[in-house]
Steps between C-alpha positions, in 0.01 A plus 500: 500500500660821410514812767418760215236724596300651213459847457161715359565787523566712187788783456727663725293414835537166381899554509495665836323184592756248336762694708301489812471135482814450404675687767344246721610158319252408284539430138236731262344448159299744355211357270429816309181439408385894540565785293374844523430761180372781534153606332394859370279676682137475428265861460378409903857486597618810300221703684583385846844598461370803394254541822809357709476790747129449536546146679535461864780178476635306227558106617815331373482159486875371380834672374417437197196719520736755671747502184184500274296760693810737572564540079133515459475808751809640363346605152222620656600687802857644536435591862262265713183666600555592924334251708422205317531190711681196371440111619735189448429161530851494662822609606671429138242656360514840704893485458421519122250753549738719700795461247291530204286804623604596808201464720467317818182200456308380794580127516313241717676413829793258515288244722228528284686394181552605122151426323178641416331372814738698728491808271114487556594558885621838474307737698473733202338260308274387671345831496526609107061483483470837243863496403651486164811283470714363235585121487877481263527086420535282183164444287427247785529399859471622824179466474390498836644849605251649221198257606569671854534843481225510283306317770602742734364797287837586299479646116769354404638432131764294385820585304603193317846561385660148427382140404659208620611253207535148646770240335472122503769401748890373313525086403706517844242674728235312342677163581574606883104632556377145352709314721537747796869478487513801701555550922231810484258750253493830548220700342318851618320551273136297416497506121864395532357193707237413268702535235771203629222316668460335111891421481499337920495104432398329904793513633533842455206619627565355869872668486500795717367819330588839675221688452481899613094538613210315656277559135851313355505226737090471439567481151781277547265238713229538185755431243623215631837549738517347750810617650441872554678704736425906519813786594377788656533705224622487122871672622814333423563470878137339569531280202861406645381449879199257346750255291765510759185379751362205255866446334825449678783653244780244680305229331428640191712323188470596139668289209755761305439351188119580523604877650723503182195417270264673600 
């Protein structure tokens, strides 16, 4: 049984991961099966940008929204309007925020986790009833945040400013998800999950998957893992702690030839 554990997650958060992991023994393979492009703004999402200083708070759900959002606003706006709120899903995605626009983003608490569920716990929103916010994500996902503020009385409006393009996983990756020759699976993301949930042969899906939510470790259980086991949050760090707590890195071997082909 090899002591690889397979990577998800897409881009350069997926190489601060790698490192993370590394750092603390274990052997990484990213499956790149996620790529983003971005996607032209559509008439609704030209005139929000426009009416940008008419919203109380844009939410942020992912750096890569950040990146997007921050290019978007810069043709648009060469100064931000005063006093417009931002929201992040999480720390990596306020970090982006700050670097990419300079703005601090109300983030969920550390103990309550990096997801839409502890986003929703924010005092501020759970009071947005009459408020007009802006909700920067891909053309889908995230769902939930948009099903609740609107609940709570929010008029919000999304900015879709990427698609995700999914790839069947390589001849190698495909081989080790059929056969679970793998020590753990770690996926954040839902449509990543039900996207590799077609390539996991049994053995596979009772290997432990690291898994960054309660709604992820539901949807795990409905897919058909049995082995899931939730961090505290999506970080590096909390994805780390988890692994190191279901894994021990002294015992995990990996074949070099197999390292050198993949």
């Amino acid at each position: 049984m090899s002591g690889r554990v397979l990577l998800t997650r897409p881009g350069e958060r997926g190489e601060v991961l790698a490192r993370t992991l590394e750092e603390s023994g274990f052997v990484t393979a990213a499956l790149d099966v996620l790529r983003f492009e971005p996607v032209a703004l559509s008439d609704v999402g030209r005139a929000a940008l426009l009416d940008l200083d008419r919203f109380h708070g844009v939410i942020v759900v992912s750096p890569q929204a950040a990146t997007c959002l921050a290019e978007a606003i810069a043709s648009y706006w060469p100064q931000l309007p005063q006093r417009l709120r931002f929201y992040a899903v999480g720390e990596a995605t306020a970090e982006k925020l700050h670097t990419e626009l300079g703005v601090p983003a109300v983030i969920p608490s550390r103990t309550s986790g990096e997801h839409s569920e502890a986003l929703l716990e924010v005092a501020s929103l759970r009071a947005v009833a009459g408020k007009r916010m802006l909700l920067a994500r891909g053309e889908s996902g995230r769902e939930l945040l948009l099903e609740r503020l609107r609940e709570r009385g929010a008029n919000i409006e999304v900015l879709a400013l990427y698609r995700r393009r999914y790839r069947t996983p390589s001849p190698l990756a495909t081989e080790w998800l059929k056969h679970g020759d793998f020590a753990a699976l770690v996926v954040t993301s839902g449509e990543i999950l039900q996207h590799l949930v077609t390539w996991c042969g049994p053995v596979a899906l009772n290997q432990p998957l690291i898994v960054s939510s309660p709604r992820l470790a539901t949807l795990a259980g409905t897919l058909g893992f049995g082995s899931p086991h939730m961090a505290s949050s999506a970080s590096p760090a909390a994805l780390d702690a988890e692994i190191r707590a279901v894994l021990d890195p002294r015992s995990a071997t990996f074949d070099q030839g197999d390292h050198e082909k993949g």
